[in-house]
N, C-alpha and C positions, 0 to 999 in steps of 0.2 A: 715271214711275211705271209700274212694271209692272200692270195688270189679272188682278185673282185668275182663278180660276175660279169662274162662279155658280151652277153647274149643282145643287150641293147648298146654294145659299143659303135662308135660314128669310126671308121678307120681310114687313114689317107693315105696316099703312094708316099714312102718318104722322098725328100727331095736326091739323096743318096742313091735311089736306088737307078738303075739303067732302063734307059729306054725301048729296048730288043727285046723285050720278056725274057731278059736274063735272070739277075739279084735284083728280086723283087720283094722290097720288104713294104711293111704297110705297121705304121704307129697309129697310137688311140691316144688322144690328148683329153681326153674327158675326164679325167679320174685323179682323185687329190694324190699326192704322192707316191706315185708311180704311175710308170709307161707301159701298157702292155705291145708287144713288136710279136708281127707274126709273116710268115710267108703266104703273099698274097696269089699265089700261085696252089697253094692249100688252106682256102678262106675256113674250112672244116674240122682244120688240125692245130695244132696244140698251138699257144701262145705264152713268149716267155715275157715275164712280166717282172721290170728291172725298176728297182727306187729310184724316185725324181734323180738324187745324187748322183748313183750310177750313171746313170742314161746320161747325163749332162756334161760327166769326165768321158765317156764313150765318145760321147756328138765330139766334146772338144778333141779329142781326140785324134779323129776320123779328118776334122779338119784341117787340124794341124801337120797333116800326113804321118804321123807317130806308129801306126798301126801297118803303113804299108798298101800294097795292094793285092 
């Protein structure tokens, strides 16, 4: 998978993430077929960028409690 560019990505807190400035992730919903996810605590630093698919069995995931805490 090619990596967009994110230079003009729009980024939001995920709702996941904790209010303490703990796990603080930040998703980028602009982009056809995949999700770029990055630590919003490092707006500078790398961002891993997961297929729609992925990201969607992830989210379900996450909410299902499957994954844990």
């Amino acid at each position: 998978m090619r990596s967009p560019g994110l230079s003009a990505a729009t980024w939001r807190k995920s709702s996941y993430s904790n209010s303490d400035g703990g796990a603080c992730v930040e998703v980028c919903d602009n982009f056809a077929a995949v999700v770029p996810v990055r630590d919003s605590k490092v707006p500078d630093g790398p961002a891993l960028v997961v297929g729609e698919g992925g990201w969607s069995l992830f989210v379900s995931a996450v909410r299902s409690g499957a994954l844990g805490a």
